[in-house]
mmCIF file of the N, C-alpha and C atoms, coordinates in Angstrom:
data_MODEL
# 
_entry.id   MODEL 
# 
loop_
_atom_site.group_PDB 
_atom_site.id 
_atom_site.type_symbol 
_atom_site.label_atom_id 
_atom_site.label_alt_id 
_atom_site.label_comp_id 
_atom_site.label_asym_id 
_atom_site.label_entity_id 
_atom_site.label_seq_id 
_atom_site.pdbx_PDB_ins_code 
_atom_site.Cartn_x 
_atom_site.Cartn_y 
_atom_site.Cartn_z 
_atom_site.occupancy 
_atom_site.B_iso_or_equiv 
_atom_site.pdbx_formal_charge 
_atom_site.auth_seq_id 
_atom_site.auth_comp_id 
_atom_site.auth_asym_id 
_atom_site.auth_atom_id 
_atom_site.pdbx_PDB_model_num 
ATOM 1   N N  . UNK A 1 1  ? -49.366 39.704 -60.028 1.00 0.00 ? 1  UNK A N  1 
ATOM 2   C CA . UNK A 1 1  ? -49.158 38.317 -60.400 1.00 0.00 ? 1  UNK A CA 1 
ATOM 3   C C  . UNK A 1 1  ? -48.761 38.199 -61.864 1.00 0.00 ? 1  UNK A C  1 
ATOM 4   N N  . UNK A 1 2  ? -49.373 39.111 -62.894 1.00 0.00 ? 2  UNK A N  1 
ATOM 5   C CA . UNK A 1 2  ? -48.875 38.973 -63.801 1.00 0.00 ? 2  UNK A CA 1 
ATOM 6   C C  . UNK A 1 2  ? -47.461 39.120 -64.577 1.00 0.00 ? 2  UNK A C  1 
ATOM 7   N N  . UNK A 1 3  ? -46.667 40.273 -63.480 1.00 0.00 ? 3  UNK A N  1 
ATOM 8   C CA . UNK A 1 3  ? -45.397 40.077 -63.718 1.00 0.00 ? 3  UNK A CA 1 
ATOM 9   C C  . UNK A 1 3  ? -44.543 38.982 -63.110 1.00 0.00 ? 3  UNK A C  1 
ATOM 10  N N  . UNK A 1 4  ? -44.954 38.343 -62.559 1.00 0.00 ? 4  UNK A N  1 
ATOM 11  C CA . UNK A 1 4  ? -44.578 36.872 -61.842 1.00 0.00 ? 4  UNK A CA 1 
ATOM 12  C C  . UNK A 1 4  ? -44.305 35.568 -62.912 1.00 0.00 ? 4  UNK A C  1 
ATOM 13  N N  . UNK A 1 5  ? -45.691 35.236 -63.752 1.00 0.00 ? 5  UNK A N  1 
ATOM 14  C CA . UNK A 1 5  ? -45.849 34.579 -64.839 1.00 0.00 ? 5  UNK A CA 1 
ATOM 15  C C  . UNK A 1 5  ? -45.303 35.293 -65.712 1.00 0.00 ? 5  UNK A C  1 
ATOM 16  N N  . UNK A 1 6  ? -45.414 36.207 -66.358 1.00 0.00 ? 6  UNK A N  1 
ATOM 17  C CA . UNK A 1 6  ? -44.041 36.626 -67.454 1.00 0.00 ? 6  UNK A CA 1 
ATOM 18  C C  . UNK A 1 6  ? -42.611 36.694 -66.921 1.00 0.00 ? 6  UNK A C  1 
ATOM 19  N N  . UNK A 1 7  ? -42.133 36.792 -65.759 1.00 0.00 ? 7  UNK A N  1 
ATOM 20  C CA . UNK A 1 7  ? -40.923 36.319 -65.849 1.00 0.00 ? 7  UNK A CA 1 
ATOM 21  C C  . UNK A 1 7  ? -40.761 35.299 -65.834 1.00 0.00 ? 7  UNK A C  1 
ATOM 22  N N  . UNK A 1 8  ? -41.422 34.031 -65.113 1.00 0.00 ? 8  UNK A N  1 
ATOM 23  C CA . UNK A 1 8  ? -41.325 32.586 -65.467 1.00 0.00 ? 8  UNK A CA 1 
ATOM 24  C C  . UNK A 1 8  ? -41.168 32.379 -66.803 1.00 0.00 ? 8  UNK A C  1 
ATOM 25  N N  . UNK A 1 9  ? -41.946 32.901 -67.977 1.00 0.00 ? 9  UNK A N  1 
ATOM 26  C CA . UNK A 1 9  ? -42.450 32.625 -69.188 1.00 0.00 ? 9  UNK A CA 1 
ATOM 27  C C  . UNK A 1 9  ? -40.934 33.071 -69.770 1.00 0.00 ? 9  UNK A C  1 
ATOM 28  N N  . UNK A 1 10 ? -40.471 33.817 -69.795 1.00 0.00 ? 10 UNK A N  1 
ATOM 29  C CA . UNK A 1 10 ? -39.287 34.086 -70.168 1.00 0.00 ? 10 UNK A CA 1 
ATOM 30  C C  . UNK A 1 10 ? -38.237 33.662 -69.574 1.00 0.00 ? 10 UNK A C  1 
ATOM 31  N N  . UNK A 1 11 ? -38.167 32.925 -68.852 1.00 0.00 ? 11 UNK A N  1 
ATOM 32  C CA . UNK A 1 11 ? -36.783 31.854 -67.717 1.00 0.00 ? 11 UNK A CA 1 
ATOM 33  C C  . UNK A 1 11 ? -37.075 30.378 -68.044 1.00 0.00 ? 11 UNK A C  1 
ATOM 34  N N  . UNK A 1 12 ? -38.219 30.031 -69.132 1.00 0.00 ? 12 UNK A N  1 
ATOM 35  C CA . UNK A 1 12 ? -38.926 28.736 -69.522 1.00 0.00 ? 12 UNK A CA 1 
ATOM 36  C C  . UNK A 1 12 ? -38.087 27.718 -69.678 1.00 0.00 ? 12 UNK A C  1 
ATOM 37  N N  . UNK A 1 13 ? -36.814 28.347 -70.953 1.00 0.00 ? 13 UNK A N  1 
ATOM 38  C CA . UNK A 1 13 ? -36.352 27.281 -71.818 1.00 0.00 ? 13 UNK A CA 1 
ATOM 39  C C  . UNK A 1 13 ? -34.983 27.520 -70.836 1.00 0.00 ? 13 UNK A C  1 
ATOM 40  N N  . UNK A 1 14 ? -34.314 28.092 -70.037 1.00 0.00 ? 14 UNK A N  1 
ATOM 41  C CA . UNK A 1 14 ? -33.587 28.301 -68.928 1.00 0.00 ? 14 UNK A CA 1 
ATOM 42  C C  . UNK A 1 14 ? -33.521 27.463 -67.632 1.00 0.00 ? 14 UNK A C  1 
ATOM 43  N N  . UNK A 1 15 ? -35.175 27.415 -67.231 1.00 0.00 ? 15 UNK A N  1 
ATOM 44  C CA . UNK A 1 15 ? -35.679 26.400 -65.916 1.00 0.00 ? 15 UNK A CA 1 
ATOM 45  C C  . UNK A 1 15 ? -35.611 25.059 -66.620 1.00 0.00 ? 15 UNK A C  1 
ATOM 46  N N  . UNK A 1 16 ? -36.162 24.561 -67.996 1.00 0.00 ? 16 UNK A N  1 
ATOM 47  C CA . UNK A 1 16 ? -36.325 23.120 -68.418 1.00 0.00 ? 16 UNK A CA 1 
ATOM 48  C C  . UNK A 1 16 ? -35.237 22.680 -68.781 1.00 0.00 ? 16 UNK A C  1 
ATOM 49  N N  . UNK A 1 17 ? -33.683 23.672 -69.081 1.00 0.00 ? 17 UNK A N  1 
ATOM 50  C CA . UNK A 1 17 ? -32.670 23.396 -69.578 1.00 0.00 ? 17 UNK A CA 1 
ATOM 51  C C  . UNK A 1 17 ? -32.046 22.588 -68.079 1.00 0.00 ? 17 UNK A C  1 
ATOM 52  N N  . UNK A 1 18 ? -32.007 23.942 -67.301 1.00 0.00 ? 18 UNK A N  1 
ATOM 53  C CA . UNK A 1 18 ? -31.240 23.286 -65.899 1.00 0.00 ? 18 UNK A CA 1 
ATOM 54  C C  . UNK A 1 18 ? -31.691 21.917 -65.182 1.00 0.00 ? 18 UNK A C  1 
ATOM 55  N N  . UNK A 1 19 ? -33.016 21.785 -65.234 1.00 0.00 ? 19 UNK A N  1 
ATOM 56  C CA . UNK A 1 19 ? -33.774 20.966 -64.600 1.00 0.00 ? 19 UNK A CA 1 
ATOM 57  C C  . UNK A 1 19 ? -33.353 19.598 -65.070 1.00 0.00 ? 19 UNK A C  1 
ATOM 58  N N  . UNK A 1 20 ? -33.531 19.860 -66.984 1.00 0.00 ? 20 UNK A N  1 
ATOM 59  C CA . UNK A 1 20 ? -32.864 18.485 -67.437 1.00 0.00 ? 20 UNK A CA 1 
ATOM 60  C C  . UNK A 1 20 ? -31.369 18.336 -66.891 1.00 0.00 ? 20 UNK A C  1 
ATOM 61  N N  . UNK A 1 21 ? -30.415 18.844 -66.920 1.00 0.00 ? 21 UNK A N  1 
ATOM 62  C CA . UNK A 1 21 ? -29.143 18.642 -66.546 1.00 0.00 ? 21 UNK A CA 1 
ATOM 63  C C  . UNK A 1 21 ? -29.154 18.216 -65.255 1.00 0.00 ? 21 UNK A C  1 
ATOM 64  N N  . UNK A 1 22 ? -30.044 18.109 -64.219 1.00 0.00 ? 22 UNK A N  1 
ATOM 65  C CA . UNK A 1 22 ? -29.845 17.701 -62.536 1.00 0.00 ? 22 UNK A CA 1 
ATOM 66  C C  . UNK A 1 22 ? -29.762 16.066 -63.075 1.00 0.00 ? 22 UNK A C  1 
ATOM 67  N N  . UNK A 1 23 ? -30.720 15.302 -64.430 1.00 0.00 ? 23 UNK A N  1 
ATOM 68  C CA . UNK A 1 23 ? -30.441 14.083 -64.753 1.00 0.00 ? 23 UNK A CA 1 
ATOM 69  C C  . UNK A 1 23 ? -31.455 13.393 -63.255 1.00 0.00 ? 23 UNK A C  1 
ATOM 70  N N  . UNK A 1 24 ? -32.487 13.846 -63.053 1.00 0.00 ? 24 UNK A N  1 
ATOM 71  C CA . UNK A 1 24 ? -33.339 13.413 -61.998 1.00 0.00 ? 24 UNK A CA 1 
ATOM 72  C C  . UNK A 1 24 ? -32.581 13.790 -60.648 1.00 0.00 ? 24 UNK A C  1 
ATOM 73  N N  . UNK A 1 25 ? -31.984 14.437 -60.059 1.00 0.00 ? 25 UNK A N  1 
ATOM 74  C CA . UNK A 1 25 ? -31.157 14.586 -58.602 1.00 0.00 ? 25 UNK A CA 1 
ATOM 75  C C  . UNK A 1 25 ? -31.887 15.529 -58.216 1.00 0.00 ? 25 UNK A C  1 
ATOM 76  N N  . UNK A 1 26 ? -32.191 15.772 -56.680 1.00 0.00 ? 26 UNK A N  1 
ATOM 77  C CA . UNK A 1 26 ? -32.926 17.138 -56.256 1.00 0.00 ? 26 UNK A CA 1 
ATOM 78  C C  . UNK A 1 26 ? -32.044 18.283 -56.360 1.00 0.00 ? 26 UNK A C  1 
ATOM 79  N N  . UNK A 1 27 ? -32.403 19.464 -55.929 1.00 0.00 ? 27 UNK A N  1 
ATOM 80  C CA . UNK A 1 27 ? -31.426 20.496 -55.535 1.00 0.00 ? 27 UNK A CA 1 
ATOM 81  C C  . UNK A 1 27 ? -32.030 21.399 -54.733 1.00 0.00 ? 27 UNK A C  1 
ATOM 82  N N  . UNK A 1 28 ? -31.908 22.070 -53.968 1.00 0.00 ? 28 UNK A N  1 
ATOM 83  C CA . UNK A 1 28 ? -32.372 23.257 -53.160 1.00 0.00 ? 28 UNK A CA 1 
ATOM 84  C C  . UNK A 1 28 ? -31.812 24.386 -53.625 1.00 0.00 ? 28 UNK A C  1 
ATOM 85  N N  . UNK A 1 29 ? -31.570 24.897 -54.931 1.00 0.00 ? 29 UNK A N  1 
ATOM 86  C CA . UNK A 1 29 ? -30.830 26.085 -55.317 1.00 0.00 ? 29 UNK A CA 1 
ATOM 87  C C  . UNK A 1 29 ? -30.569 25.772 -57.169 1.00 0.00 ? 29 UNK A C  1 
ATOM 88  N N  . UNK A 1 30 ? -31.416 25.939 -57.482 1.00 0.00 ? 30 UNK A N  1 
ATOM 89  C CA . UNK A 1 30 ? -31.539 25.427 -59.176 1.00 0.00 ? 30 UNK A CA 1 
ATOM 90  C C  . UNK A 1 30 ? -30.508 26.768 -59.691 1.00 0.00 ? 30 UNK A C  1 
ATOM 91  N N  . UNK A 1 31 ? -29.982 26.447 -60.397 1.00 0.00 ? 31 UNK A N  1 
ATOM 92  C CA . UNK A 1 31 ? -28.579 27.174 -61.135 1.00 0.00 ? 31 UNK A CA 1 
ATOM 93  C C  . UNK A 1 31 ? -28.879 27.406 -62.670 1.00 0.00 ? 31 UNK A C  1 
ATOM 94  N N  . UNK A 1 32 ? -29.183 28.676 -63.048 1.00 0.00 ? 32 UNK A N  1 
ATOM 95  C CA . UNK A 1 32 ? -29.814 28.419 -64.469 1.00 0.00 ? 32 UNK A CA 1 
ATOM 96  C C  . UNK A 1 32 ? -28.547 29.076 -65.332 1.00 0.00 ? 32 UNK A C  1 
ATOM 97  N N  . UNK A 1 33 ? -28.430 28.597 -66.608 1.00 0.00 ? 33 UNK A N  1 
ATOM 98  C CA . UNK A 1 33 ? -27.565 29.623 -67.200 1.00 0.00 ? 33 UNK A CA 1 
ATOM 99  C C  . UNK A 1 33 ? -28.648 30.248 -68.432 1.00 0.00 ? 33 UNK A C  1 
ATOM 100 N N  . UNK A 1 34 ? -28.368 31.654 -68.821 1.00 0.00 ? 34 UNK A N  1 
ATOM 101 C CA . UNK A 1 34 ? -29.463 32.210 -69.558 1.00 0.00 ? 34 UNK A CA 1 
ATOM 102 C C  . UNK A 1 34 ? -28.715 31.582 -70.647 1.00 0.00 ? 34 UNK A C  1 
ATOM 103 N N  . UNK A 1 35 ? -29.460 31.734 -71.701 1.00 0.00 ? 35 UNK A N  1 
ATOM 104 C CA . UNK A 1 35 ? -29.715 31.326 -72.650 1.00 0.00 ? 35 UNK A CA 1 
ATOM 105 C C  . UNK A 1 35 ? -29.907 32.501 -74.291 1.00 0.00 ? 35 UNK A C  1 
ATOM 106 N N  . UNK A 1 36 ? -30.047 33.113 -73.641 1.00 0.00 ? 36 UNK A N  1 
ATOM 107 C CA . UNK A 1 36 ? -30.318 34.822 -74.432 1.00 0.00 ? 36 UNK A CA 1 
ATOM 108 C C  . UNK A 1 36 ? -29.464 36.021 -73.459 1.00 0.00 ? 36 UNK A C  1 
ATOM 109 N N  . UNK A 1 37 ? -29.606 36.799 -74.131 1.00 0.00 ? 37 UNK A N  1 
ATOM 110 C CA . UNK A 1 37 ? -29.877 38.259 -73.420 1.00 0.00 ? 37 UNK A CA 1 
ATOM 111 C C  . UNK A 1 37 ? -31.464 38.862 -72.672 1.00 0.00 ? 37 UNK A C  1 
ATOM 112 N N  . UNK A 1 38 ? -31.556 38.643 -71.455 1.00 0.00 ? 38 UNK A N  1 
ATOM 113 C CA . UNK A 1 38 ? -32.106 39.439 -71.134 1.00 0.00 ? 38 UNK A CA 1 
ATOM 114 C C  . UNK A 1 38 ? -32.616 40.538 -70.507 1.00 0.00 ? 38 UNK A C  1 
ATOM 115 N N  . UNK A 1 39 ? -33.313 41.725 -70.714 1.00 0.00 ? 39 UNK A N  1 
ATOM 116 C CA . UNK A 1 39 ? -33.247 43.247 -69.939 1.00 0.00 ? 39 UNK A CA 1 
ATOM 117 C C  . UNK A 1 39 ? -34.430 42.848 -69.041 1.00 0.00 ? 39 UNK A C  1 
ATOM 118 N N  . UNK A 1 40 ? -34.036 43.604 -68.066 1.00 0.00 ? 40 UNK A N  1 
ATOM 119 C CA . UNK A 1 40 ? -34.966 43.930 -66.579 1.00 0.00 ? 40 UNK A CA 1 
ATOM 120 C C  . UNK A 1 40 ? -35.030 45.612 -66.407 1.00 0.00 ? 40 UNK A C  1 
ATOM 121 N N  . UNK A 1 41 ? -35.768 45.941 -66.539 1.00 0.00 ? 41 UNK A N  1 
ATOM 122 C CA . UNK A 1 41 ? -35.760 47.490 -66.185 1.00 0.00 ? 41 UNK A CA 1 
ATOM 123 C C  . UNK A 1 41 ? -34.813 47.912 -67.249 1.00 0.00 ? 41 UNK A C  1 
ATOM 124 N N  . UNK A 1 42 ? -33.842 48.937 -66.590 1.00 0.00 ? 42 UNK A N  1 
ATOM 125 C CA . UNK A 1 42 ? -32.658 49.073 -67.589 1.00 0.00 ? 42 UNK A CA 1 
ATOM 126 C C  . UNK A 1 42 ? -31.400 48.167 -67.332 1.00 0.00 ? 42 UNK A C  1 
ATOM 127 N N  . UNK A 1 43 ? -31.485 46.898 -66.742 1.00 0.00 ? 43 UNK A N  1 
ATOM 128 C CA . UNK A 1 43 ? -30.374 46.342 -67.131 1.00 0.00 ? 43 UNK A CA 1 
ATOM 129 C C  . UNK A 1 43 ? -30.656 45.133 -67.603 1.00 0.00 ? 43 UNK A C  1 
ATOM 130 N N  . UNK A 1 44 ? -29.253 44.880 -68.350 1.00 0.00 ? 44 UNK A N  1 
ATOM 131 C CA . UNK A 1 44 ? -29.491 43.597 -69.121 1.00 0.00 ? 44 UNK A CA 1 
ATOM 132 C C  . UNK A 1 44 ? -28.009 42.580 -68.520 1.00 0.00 ? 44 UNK A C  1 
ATOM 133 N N  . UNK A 1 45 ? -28.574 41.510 -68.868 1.00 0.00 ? 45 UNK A N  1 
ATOM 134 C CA . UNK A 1 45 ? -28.376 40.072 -68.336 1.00 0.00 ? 45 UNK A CA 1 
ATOM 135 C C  . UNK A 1 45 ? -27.825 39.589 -69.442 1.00 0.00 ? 45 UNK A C  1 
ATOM 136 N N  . UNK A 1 46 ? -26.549 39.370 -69.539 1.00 0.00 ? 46 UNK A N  1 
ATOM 137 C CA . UNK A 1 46 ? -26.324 38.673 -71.098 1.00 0.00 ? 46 UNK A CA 1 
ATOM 138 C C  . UNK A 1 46 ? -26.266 37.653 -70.858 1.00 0.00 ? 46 UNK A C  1 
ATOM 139 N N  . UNK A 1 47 ? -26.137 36.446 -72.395 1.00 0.00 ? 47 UNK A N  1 
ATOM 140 C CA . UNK A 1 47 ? -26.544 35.539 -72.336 1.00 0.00 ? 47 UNK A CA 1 
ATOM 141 C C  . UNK A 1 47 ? -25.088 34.274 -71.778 1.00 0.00 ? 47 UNK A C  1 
ATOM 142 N N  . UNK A 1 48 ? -25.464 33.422 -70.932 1.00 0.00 ? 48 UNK A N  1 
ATOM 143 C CA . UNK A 1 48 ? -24.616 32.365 -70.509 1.00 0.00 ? 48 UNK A CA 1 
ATOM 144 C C  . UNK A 1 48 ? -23.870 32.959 -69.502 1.00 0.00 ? 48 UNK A C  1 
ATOM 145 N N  . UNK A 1 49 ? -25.027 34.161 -68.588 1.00 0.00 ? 49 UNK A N  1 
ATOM 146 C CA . UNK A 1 49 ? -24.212 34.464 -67.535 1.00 0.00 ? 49 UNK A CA 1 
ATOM 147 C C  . UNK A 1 49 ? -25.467 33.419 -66.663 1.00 0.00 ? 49 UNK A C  1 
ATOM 148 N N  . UNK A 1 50 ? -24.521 33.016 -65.509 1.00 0.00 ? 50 UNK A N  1 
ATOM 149 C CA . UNK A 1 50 ? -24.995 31.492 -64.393 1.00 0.00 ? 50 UNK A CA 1 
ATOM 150 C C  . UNK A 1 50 ? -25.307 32.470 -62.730 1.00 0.00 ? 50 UNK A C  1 
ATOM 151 N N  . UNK A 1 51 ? -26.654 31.854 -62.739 1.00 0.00 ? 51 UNK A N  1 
ATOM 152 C CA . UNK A 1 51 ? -26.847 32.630 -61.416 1.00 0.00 ? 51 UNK A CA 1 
ATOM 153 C C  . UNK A 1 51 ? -27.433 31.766 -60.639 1.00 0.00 ? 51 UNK A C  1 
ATOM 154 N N  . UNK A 1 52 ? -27.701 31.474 -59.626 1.00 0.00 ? 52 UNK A N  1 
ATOM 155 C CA . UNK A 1 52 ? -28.769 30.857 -58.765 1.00 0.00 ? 52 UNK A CA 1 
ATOM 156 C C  . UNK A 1 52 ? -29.903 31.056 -58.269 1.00 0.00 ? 52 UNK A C  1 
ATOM 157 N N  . UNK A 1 53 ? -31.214 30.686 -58.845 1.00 0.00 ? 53 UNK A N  1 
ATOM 158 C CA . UNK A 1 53 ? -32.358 31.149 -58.192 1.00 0.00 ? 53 UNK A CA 1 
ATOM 159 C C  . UNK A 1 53 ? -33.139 30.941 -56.937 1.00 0.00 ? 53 UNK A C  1 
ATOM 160 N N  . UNK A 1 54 ? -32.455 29.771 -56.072 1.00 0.00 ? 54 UNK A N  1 
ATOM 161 C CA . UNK A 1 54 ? -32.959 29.510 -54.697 1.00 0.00 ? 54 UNK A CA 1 
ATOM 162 C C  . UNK A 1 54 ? -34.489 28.622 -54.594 1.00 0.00 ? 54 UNK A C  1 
ATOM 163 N N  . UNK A 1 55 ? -34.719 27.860 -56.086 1.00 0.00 ? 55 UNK A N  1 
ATOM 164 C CA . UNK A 1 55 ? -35.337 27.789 -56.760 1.00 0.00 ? 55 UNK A CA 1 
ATOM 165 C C  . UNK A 1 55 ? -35.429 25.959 -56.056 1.00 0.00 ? 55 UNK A C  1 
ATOM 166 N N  . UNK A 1 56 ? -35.976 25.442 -55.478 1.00 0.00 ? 56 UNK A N  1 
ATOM 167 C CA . UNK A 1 56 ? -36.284 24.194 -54.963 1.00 0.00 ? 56 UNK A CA 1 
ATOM 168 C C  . UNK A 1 56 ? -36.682 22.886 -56.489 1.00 0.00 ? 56 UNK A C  1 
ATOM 169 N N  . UNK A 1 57 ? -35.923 21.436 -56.407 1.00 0.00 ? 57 UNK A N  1 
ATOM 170 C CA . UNK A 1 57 ? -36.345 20.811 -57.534 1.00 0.00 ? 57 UNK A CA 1 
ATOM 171 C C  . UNK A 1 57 ? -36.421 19.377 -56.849 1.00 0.00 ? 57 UNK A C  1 
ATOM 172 N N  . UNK A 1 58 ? -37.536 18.761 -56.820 1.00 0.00 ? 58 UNK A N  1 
ATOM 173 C CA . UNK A 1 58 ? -37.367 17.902 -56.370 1.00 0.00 ? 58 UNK A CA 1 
ATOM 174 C C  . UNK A 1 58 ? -37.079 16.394 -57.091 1.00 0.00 ? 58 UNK A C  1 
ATOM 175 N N  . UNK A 1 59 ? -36.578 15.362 -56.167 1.00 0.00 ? 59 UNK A N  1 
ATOM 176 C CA . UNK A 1 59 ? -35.955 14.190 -57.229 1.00 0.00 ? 59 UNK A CA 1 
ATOM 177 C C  . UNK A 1 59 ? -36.882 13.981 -58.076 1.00 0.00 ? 59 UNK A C  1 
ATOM 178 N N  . UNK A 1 60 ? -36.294 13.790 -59.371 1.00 0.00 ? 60 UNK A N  1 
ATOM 179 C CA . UNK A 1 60 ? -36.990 13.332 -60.614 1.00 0.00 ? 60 UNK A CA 1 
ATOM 180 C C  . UNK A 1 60 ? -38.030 14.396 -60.553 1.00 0.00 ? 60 UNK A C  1 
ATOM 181 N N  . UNK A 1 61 ? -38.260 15.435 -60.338 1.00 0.00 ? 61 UNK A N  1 
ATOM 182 C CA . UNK A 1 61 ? -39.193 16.540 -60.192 1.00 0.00 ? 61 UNK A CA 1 
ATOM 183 C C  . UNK A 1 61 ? -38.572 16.790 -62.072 1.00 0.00 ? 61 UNK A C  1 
ATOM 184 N N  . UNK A 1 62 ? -40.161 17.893 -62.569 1.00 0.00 ? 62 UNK A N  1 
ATOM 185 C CA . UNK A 1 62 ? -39.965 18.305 -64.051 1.00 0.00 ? 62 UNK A CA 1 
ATOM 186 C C  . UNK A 1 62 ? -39.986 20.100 -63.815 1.00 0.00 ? 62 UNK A C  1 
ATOM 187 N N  . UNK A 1 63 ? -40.368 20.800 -62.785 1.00 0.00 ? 63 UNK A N  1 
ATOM 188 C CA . UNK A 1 63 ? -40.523 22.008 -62.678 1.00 0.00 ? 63 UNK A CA 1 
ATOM 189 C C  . UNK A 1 63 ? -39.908 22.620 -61.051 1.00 0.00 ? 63 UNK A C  1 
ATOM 190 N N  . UNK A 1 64 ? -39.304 23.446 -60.607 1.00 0.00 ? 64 UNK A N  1 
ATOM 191 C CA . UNK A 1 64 ? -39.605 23.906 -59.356 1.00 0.00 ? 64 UNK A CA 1 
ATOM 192 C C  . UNK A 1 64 ? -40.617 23.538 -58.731 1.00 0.00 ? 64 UNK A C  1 
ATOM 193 N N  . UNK A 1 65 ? -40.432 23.432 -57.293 1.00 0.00 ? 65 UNK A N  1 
ATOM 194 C CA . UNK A 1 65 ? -41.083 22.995 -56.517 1.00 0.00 ? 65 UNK A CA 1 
ATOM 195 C C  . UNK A 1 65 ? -42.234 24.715 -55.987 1.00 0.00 ? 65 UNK A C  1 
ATOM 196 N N  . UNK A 1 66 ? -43.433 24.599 -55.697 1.00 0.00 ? 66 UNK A N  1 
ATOM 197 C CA . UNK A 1 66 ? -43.885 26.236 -55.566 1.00 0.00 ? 66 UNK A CA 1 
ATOM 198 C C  . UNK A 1 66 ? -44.508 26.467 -56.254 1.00 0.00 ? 66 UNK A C  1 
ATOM 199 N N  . UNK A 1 67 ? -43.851 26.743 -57.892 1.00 0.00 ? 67 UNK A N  1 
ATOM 200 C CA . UNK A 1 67 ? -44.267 26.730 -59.347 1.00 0.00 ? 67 UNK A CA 1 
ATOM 201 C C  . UNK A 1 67 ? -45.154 25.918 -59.970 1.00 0.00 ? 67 UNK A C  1 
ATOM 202 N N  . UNK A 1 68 ? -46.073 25.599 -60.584 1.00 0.00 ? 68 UNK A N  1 
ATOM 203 C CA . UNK A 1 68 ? -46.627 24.744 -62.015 1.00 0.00 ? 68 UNK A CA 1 
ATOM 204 C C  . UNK A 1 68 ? -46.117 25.307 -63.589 1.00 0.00 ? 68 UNK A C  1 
ATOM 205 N N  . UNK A 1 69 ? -46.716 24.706 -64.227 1.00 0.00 ? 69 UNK A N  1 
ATOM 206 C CA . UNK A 1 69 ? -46.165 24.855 -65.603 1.00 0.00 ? 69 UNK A CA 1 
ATOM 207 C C  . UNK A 1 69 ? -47.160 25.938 -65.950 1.00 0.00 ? 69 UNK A C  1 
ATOM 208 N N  . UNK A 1 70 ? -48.623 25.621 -65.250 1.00 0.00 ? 70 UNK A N  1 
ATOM 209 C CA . UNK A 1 70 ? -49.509 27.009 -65.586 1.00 0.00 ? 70 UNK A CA 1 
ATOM 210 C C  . UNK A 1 70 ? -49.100 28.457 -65.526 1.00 0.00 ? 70 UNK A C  1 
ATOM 211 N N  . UNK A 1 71 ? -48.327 28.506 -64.208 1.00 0.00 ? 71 UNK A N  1 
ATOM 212 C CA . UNK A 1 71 ? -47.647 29.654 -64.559 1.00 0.00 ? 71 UNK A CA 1 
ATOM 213 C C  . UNK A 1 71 ? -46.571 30.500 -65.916 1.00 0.00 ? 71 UNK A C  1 
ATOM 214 N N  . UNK A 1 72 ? -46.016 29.414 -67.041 1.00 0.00 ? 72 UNK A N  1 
ATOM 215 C CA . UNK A 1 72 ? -46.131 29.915 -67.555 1.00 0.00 ? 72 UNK A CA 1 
ATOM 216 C C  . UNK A 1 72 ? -46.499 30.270 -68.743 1.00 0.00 ? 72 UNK A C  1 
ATOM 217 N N  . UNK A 1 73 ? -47.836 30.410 -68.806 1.00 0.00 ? 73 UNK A N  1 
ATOM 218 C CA . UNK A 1 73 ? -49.158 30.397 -69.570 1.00 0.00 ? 73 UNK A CA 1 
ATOM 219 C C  . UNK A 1 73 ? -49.537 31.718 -69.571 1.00 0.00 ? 73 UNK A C  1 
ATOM 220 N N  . UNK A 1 74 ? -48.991 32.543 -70.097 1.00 0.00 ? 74 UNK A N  1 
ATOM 221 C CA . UNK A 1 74 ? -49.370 34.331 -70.004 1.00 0.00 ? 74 UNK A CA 1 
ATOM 222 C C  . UNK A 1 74 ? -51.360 33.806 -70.157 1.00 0.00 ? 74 UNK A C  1 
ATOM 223 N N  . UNK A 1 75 ? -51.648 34.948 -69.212 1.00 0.00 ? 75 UNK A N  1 
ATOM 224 C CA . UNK A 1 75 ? -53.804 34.887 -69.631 1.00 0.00 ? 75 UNK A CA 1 
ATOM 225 C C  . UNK A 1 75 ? -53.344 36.459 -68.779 1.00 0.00 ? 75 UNK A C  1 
ATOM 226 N N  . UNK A 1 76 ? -54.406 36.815 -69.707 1.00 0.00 ? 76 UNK A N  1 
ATOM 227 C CA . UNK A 1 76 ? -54.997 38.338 -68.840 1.00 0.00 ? 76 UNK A CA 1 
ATOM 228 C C  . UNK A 1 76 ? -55.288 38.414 -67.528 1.00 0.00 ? 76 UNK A C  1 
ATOM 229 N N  . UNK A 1 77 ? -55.028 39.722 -67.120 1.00 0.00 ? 77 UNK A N  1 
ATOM 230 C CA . UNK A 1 77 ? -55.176 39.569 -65.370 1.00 0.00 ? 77 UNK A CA 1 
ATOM 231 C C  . UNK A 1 77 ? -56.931 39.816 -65.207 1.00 0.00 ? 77 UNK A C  1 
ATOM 232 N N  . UNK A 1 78 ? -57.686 39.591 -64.316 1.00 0.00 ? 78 UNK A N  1 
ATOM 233 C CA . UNK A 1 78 ? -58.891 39.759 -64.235 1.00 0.00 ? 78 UNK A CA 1 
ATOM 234 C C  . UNK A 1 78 ? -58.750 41.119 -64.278 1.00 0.00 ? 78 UNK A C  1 
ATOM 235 N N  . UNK A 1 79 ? -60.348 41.555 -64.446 1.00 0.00 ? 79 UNK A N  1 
ATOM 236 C CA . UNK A 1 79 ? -60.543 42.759 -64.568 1.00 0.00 ? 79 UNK A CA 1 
ATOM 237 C C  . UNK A 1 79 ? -60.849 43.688 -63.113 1.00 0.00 ? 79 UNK A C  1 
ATOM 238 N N  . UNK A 1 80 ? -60.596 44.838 -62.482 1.00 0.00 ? 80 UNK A N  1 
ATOM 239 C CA . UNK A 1 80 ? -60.602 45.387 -61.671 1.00 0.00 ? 80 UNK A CA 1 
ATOM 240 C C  . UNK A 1 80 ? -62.033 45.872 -61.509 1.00 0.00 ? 80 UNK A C  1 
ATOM 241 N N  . UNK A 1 81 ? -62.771 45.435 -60.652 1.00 0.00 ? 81 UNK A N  1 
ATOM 242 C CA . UNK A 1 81 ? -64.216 46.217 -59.926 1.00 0.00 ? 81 UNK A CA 1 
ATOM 243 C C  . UNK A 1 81 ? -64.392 47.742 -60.430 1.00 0.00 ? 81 UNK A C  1 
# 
């Protein structure tokens, strides 16, 4: 889970960018454009390349639908037994 919330945490200003641009309209397929460069493993994502995340928004919605904003709130993962 914790790599779940750090990639949210880093798609932040990406998800609130696109979200504002829908201008309140739903979408079933949120379209982000990055905003930076960013690496995944060894590849990298440069910045103002446009992809689709499949990413649900509902009217006048402020986040993906699925998602909260808690998610992206990096906290330590519990501790293992």
């Amino acid at each position: 889970m914790f790599g779940f919330r750090a990639g949210v945490a880093i798609l932040q200003e990406e998800l609130q960018s696109a979200i504002a641009t829908l201008g309140g309209q739903p979408t079933s397929n949120l379209s982000i454009i990055l905003q930076k460069d960013i690496k995944i493993g060894s590849r990298t994502f440069p910045k103002g390349l446009v992809f689709n995340t499949g990413l649900d928004v509902e009217k006048g919605g402020t986040f993906p639908l699925g998602l909260n904003a808690k998610a992206t709130q990096l906290a330590p993962s519990p501790a293992s037994p």
